[in-house]
C-alpha positions as CSV (number, residue, x, y, z in Angstrom):
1,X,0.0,0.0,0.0
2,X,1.1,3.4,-0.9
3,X,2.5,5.6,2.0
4,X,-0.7,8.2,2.6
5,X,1.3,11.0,2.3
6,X,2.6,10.1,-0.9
7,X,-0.6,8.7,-2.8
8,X,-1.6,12.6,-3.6
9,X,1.7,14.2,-5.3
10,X,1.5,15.7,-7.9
11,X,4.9,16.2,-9.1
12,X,8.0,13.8,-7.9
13,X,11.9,14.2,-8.3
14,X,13.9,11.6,-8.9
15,X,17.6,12.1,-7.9
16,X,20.6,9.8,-9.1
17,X,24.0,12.1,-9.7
18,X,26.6,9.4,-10.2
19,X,27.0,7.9,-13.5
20,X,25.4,6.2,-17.0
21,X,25.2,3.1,-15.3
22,X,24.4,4.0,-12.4
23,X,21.3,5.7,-13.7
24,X,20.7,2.7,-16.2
25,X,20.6,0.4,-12.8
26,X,17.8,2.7,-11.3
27,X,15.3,2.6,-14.0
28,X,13.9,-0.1,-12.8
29,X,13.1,1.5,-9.6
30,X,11.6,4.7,-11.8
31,X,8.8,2.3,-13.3
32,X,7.8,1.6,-9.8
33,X,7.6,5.1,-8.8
34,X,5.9,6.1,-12.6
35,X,3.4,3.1,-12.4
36,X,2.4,3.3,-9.2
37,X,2.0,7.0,-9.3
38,X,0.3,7.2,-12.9
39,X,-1.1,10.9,-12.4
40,X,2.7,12.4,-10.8
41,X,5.2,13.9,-13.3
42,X,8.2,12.2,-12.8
43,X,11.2,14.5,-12.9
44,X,15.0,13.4,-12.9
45,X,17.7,15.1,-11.3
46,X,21.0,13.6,-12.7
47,X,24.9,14.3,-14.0
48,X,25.6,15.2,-17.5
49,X,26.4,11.8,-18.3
50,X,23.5,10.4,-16.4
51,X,21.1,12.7,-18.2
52,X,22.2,11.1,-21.6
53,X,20.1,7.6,-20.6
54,X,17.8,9.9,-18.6
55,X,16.6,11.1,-22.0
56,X,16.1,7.6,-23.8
57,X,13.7,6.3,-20.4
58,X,10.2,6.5,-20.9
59,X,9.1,6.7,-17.8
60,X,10.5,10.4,-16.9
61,X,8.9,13.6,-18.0
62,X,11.7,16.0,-17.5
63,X,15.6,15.6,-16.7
64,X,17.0,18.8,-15.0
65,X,21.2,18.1,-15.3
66,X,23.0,19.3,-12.5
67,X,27.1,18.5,-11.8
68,X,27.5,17.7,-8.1
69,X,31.0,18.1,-6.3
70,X,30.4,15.7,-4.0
71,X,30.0,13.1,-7.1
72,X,33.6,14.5,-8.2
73,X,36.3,11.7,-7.5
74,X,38.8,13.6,-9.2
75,X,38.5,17.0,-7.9
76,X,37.8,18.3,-11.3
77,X,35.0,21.0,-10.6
78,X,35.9,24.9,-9.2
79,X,34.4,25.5,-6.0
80,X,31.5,27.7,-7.2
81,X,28.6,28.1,-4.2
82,X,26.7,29.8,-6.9
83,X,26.1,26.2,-8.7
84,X,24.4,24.8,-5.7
85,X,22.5,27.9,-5.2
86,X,21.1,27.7,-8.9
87,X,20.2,24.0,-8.4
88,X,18.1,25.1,-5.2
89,X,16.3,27.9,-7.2
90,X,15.7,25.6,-10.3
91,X,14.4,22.7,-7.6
92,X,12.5,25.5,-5.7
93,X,10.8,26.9,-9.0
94,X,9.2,23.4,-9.3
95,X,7.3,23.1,-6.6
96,X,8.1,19.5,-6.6
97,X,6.2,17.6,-3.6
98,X,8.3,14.9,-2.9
99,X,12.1,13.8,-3.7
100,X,13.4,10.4,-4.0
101,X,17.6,10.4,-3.8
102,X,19.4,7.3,-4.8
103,X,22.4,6.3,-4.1
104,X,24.9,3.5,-3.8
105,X,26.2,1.4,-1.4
106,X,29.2,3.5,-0.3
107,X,27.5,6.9,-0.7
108,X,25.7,9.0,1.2
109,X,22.3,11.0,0.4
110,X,22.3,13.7,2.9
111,X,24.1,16.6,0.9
112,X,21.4,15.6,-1.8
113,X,18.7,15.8,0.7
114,X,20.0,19.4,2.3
115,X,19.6,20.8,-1.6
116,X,16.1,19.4,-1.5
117,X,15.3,20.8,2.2
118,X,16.3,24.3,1.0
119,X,14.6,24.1,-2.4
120,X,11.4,23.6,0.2
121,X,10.5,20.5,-1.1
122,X,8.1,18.6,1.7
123,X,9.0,15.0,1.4
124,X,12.1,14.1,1.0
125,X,13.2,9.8,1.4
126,X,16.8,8.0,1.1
127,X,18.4,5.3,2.5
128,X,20.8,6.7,5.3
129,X,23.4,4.5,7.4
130,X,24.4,8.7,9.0
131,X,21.9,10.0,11.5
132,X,19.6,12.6,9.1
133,X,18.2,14.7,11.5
134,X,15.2,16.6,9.8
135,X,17.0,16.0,6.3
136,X,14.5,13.2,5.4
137,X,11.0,12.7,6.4
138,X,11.6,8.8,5.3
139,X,14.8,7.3,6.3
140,X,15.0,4.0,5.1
141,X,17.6,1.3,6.1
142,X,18.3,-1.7,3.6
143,X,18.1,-5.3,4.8
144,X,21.1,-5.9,7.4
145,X,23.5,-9.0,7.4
146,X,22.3,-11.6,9.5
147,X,23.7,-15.5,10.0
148,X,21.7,-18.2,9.8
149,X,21.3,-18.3,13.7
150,X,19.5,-14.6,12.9
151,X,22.2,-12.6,14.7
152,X,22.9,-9.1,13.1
153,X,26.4,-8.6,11.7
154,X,28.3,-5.3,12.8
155,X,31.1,-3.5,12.2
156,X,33.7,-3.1,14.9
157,X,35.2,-0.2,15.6
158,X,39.0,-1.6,15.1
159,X,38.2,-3.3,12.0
160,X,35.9,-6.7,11.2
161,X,32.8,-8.1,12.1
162,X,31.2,-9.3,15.1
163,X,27.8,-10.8,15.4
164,X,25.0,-10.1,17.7
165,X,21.5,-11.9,18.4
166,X,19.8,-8.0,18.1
167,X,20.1,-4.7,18.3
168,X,18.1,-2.4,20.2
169,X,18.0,1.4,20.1
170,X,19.3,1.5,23.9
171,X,21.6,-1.5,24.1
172,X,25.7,-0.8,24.0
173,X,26.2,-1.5,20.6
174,X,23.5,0.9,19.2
175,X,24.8,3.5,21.6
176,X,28.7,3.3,20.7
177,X,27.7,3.9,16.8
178,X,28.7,0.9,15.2
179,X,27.8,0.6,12.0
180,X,25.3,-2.6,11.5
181,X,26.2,-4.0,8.0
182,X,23.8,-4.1,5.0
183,X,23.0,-7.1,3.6
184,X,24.8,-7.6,-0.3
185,X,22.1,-6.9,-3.1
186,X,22.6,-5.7,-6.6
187,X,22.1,-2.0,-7.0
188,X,18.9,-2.6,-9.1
189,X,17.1,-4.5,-5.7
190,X,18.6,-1.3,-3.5
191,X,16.1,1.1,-5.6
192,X,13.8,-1.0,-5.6
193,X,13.9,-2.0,-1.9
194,X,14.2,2.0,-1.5
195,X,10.9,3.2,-3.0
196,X,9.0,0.1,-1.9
197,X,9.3,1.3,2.1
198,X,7.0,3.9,0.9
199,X,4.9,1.4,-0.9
200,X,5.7,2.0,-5.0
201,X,6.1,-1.8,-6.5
202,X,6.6,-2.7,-10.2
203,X,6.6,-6.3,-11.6
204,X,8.7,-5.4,-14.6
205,X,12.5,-5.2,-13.2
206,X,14.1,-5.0,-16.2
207,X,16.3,-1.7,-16.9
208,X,14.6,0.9,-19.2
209,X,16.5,2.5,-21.8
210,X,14.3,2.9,-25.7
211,X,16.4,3.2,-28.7
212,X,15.2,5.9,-30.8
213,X,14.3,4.5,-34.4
214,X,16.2,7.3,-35.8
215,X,19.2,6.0,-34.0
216,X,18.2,2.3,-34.9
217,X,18.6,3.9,-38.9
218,X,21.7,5.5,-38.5
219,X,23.0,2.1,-37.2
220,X,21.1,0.0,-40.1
221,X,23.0,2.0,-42.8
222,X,26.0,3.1,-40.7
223,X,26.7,-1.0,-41.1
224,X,25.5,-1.4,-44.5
225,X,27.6,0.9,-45.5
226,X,30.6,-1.8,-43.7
227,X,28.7,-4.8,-45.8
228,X,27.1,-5.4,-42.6
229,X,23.9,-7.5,-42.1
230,X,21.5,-5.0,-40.8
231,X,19.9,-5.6,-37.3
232,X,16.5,-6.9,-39.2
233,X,18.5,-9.8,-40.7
234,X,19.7,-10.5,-37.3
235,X,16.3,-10.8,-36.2
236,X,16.4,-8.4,-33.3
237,X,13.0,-8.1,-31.6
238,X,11.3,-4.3,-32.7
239,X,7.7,-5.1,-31.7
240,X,9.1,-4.0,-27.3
241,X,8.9,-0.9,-27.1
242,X,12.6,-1.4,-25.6
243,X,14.2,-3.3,-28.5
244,X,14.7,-7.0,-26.6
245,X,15.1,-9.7,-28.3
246,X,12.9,-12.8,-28.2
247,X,14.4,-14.7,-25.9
248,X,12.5,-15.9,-22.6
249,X,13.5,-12.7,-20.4
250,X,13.4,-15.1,-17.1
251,X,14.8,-18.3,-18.2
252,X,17.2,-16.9,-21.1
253,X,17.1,-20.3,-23.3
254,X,17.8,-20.4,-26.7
255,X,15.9,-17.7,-28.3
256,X,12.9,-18.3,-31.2
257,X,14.9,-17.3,-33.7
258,X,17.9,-19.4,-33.3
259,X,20.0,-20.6,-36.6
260,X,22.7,-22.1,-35.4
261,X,25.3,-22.6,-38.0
262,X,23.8,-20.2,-40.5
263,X,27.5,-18.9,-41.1
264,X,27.3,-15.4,-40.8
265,X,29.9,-13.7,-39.3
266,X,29.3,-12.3,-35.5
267,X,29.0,-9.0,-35.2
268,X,31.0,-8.1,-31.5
269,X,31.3,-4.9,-29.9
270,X,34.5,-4.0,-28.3
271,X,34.2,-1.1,-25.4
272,X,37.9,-1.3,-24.3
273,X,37.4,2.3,-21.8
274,X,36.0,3.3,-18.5
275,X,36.3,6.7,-16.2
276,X,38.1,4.3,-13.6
277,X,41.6,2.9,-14.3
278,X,41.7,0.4,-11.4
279,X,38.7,-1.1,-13.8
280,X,39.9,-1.1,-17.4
281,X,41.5,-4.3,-18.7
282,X,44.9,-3.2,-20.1
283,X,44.7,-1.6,-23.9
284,X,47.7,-4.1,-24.9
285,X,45.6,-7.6,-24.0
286,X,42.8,-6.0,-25.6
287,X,44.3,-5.8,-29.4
288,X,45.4,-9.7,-28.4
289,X,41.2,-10.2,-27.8
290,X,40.5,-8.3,-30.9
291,X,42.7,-10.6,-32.9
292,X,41.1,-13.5,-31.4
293,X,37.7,-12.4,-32.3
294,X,38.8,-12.3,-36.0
295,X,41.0,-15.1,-36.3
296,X,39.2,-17.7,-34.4
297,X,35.6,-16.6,-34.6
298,X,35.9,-14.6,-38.1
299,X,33.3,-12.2,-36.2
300,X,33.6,-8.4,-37.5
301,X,34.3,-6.0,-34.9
302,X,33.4,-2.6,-33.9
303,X,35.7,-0.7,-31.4
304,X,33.9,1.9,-29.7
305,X,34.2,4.9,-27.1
306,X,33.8,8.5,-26.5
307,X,35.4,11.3,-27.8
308,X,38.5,11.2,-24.5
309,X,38.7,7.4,-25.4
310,X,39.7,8.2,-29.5
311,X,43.8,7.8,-28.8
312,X,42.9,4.4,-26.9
313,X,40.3,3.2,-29.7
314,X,43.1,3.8,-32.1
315,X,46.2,2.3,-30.1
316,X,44.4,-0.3,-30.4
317,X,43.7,-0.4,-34.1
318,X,47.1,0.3,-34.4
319,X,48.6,-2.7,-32.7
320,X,45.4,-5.1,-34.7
321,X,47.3,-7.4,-36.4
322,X,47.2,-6.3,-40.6
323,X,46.0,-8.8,-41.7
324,X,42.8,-8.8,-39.5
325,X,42.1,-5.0,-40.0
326,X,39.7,-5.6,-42.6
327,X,36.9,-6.9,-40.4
328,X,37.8,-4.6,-37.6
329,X,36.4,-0.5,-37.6
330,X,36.6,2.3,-34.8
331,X,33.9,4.5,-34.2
332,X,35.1,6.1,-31.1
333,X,34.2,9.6,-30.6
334,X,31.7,8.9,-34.2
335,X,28.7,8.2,-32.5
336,X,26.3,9.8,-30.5
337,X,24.6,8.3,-27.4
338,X,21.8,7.4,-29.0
339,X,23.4,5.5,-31.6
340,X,26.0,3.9,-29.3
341,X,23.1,1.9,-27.3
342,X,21.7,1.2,-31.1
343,X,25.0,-0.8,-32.0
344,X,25.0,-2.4,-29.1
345,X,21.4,-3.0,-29.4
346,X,22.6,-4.8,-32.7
347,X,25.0,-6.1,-31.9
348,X,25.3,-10.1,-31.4
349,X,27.4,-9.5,-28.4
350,X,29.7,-6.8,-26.7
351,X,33.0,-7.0,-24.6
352,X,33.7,-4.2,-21.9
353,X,34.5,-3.2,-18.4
354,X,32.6,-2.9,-15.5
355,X,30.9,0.8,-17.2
356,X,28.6,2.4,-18.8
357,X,28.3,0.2,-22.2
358,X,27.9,-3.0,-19.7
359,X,24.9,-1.8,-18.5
360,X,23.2,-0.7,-21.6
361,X,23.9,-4.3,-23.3
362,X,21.9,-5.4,-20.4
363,X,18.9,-2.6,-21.2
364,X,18.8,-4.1,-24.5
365,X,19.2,-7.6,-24.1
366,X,22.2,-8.2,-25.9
367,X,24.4,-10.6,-24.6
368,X,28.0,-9.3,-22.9
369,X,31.3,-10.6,-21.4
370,X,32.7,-8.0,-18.6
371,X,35.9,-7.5,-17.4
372,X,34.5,-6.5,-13.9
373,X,37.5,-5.8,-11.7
374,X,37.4,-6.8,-8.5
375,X,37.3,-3.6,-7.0
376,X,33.3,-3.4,-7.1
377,X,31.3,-6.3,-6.0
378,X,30.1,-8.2,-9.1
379,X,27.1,-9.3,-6.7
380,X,26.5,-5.5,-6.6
381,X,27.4,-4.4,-9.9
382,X,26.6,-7.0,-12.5
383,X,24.8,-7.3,-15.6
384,X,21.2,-7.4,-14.9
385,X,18.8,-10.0,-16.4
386,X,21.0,-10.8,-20.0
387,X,23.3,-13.8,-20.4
388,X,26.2,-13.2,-19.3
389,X,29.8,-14.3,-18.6
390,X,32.3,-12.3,-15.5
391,X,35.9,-12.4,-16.1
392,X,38.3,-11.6,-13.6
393,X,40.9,-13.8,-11.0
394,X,40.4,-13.5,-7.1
395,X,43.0,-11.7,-5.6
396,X,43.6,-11.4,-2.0
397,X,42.5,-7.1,-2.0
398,X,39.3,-7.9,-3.9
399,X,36.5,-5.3,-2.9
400,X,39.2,-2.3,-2.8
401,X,36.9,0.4,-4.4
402,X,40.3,1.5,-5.8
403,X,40.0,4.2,-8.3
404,X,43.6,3.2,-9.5
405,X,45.0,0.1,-8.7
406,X,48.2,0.0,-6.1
407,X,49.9,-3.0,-7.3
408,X,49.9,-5.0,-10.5
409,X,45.8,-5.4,-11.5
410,X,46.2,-9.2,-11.1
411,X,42.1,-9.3,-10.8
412,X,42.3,-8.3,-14.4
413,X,45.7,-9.0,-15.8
414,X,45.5,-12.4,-15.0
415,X,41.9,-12.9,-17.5
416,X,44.6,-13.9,-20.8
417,X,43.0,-12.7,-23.9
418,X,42.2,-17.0,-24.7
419,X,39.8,-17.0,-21.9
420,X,38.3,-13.9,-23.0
421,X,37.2,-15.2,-26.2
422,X,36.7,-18.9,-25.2
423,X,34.0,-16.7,-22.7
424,X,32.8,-15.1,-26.3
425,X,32.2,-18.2,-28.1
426,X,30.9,-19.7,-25.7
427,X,28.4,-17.0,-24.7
428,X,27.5,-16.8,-28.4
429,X,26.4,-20.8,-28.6
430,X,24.4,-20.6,-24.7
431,X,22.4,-17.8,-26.4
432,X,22.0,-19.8,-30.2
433,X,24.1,-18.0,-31.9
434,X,27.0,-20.4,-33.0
435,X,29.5,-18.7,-35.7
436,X,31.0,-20.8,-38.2
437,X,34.7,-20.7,-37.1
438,X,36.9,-19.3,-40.0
């Protein structure tokens, strides 16, 4: 049941200021809050780059795009007070009646919520491990840790974990401040779990992201114009209004339209950047995957990235062995957003890092091997609800949240371009689409 004093709003901001894929992880949690307030407007408050998917959902009426210096890992942004104050005014002018702020696991929502108390805006809700005072009218706490004796597992203050039976609000542990751990759930069940304590549910929790059929064009004769099969002839499903494919969306069996050994060469996107070194696979192992791809699976391969990822797209062109060049093409810094999530929406199957491009593959179904670093958990972090392979090696300081990696990137140097590709190959035949092997 709807919280009361939410069943009447009339207008609702979303927040999420982090990243693509961060925002591509919420969506689902924006159809609850859309469907289950039909009459609301549903505005989203988001980060340049979060406002690019923010425009390709559905479900939201209005994106307002606001940079955030507490979402600034690199220090990149002047200290300018008269940015926040803008972002108040703009929030104020829209007399919004409630705000939702998301966030992950290892942020916090309070500076978010102090824009939204001075922009005046009545009902504010997050999920808060700090005290809030009269930040939030909702404070929500995820699910905690517990064993299977039902204990509560809590953090102690001189590092690890101790267990006890319960907590209770007056009891020592509550009282020294300890920090009660949260349970481990994929960042698509924390929004979720987050707008459900004020009672908005959805039964659809697959991310939201609709490929413009302009887009979808540009792509059709962007590869045609390669000697491409266009994404008709690869039987991509147009009649969802998302783009999926036909394949059971729960069980993810071999899809209706499976031709196995129809020889026609895969078609493999290659995202080889991310904003975080500590989570990029090294450029160098990547032209040995790229070779792979072409010599053992004859697929034709597009490299892509954005405009700051052009000198590693073509590195990596550069060091392509000659001879496989022909079936390999960059279009880093070419595309727009749109069309970006339309290749990959063709695409038979795309190879990246834990960012951005992993998460769209998942919006639109199409299958994708990540090289997910093991400084985010993969629990956490994953692709959500496509096939799917995770490469990396454990390493002794998995879960590091390392921006840049300290010592040698074993969790990701140790994935040899031959397991990256066995992982292709064999993701292509779990989802029926077997290549003829050149």
């Amino acid at each position: 049941m709807i919280d009361k004093r939410w069943s009447q709003v009339k207008r609702v901001l979303a927040i999420r200021l982090d990243n693509l894929g961060d925002v591509l992880v919420t969506t689902p949690a924006l159809h609850a809050i859309k469907t289950s307030l039909p009459a609301a407007t549903l505005t989203l408050l988001t980060s340049p780059v979060g406002a690019q998917v923010a425009r390709l959902n559905p479900d939201l009426d209005d994106v307002i795009v606001y940079q955030a210096p507490w979402m600034d890992p690199w220090h990149k942004l002047p200290q300018d007070s008269q940015r926040e104050q803008q972002v108040i005014t703009t929030i104020r002018e829209r007399r919004f009646d409630g705000a939702i702020i998301f966030t992950s696991f290892r942020q916090s929502p309070l500076p978010a919520a102090y824009l939204c108390y001075l922009a005046d805006i009545p009902l504010r809700v997050a999920a808060s491990i700090d005290g809030p005072g009269s930040l939030l009218t909702t404070r929500h706490k995820h699910p905690p840790i517990t064993s299977h004796k039902g204990g509560i597992a809590f953090q102690l203050p001189q590092g690890g974990i101790a267990e006890r039976e319960q907590l209770h609000k007056n009891d020592e542990t509550w009282r020294s401040g300890l920090q009660v751990l949260e349970r481990m759930m994929h960042e698509v069940e924390r929004g979720l779990d987050l707008v459900a304590t004020i009672g908005l549910t959805t039964e659809d929790l697959d991310l939201v992201l609709h490929v413009p059929a302009d887009a979808r064009t540009h792509i059709d004769d962007l590869l045609a114009s390669y000697h491409v099969d266009k994404p008709d002839d690869r039987m991509k499903c147009r009649d969802d209004p998302c783009g999926r494919p036909a394949w059971d969306r729960q069980a993810y069996g071999r899809p209706a339209w499976d031709r196995p050994g129809c020889g026609r060469p895969a078609l493999i996107a290659v995202h080889p950047g991310c904003s975080m070194p500590a989570r990029t696979y090294p450029w160098e192992m990547y032209v040995e995957v790229v070779d792979l791809l072409v010599e053992q699976l004859g697929a034709t391969v597009f490299l892509t990235g954005a405009e700051d990822e052009q000198e590693l797209v073509e590195r990596i062109l550069s060091h392509v062995q000659e001879g496989n060049r022909r079936a390999v093409h960059s279009l880093a810094g070419v595309l727009s957003f749109p069309a970006l999530c339309a290749l990959i929406e063709a695409a038979d199957l795309v190879i990246t890092n834990n960012t951005g491009p992993m998460h769209i593959s998942a919006a639109v179904k199409t299958p994708v091997v990540a090289l997910f670093a093991l400084t985010n958990p993969p629990e956490q972090w994953g692709p959500w609800h496509v096939p799917h392979r995770l490469l990396n090696v454990d390493v002794p300081c998995r879960i590091c949240y390392s921006r840049a990696c300290p010592y040698q990137h074993e969790c990701l140097r140790l994935v040899s371009p031959s397991m990256v590709v066995d992982a292709a190959s064999g993701l292509l035949k779990h989802v029926g689409r077997e290549q003829t092997v050149s």
